[in-house]
Residue, then its C-alpha position, 0 to 999 in steps of 0.5 A: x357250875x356255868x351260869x346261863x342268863x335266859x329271859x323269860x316272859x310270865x304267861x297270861x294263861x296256864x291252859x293247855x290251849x295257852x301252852x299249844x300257842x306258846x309252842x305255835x310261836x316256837x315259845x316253850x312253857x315253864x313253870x319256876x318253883x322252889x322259893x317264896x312263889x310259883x312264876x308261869x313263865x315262857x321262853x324262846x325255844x333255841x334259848x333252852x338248847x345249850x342247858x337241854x341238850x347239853x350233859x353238863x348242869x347249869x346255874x340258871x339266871x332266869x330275867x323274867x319281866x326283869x325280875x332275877x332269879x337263880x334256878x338250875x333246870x329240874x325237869x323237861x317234856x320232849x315232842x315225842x316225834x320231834x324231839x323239841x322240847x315242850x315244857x320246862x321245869x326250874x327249881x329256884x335256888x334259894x341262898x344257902x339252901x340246898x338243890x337236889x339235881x341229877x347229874x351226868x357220870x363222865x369217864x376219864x382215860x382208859x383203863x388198865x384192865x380194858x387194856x388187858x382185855x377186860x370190858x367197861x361197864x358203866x350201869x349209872x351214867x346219871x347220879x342224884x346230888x344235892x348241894x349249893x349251887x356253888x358247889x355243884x360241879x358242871x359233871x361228875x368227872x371219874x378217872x377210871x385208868x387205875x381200874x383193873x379187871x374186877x375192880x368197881x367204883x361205888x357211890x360210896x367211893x365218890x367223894x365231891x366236896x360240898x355235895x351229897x350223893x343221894x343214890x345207894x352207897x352200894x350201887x355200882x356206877x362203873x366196873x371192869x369185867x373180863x371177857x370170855x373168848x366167844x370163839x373158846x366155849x365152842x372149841x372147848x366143846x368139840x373137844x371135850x365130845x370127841x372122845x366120847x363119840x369116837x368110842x362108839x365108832x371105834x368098836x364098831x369098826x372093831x366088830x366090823x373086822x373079819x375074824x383071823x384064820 
């Protein structure tokens, strides 16, 4: 994990009128929880930008008031038309204590069975870890270019030194599967109804024939 320093100020107010000022003056609300206190406190919102809108996860030392706390973010709120965010949640990441966070599945290469025609699949792009903050990585990184049609990558074949995956060893985080010609069922189709409804037509072409004299 990088580490990010973002300065924080402790709130006043925990309202919600409070928190509608906060956002008025471009300030985001959040709250830090985890360790020996809960601290209210705010922070400029460009200053949340490259650990919110970033895929890759962030050891976080908040300075609030000059107090120093190590943190990775939990949890945030977004303007639902704006997109800007609105409430941030941090988790204190206490020495040799553990942190649960969610972490971004970032695929590497291209397979062997996409080459062959096969197609990707990748149902969970997000995996729940828990681990030191030392040991937690910006990304879990899969290299997928062995994999080919019909092979799976699950939890339980995830293997990251010092970290625990929480989500069910038997969830499919990417596969490759083959894909059926669109073009083929239609074709296949035609082709199997044409005898059948030739038949009918050719006897009635037969009774349609004058009899020899």
């Amino acid at each position: 994990m990088k580490n990010v320093e973002i300065i924080g100020t402790k709130r006043g107010s925990t309202g919600t009128t409070g928190a509608q000022q906060l956002r008025r003056n471009k300030l985001v609300p959040c709250v830090l929880y985890g360790g020996k206190d809960v601290i209210h406190f705010s922070v400029e919102e460009r200053a949340l930008d490259k650990i919110v809108h970033s895929p890759l996860a962030h050891r976080v030392d908040l300075n609030i008031d000059g107090e120093k706390r190590t943190a990775v973010l939990k949890a945030k709120q977004f303007q639902p038309v704006t997109d800007a965010v609105i409430h941030a949640d941090f988790l204190e990441a206490a020495e040799g204590k553990d942190a649960r966070v969610s972490m971004t599945v970032r695929l590497k290469g291209q397979s062997a069975g996409v080459r062959k025609g096969g197609k990707l699949n990748q149902p969970m792009r997000k995996l729940r870890v828990k681990g030191l903050t030392d040991a937690l990585p910006e990304v879990i990184e899969l290299d997928v270019t062995a994999m080919e049609l019909g092979d799976s990558i699950h939890v339980r074949d995830i293997k990251l030194p010092g970290v625990t995956l929480l989500d069910k060893p038997e969830d499919v985080v990417v596969s490759v599967k083959a894909v059926k010609k669109a073009a083929e069922a239609p074709v296949a189709a035609a082709a199997a109804a044409t005898p059948a409804a030739a038949a009918p037509a050719a006897a009635a072409d037969k009774k349609a024939e004058p009899a020899k004299k």
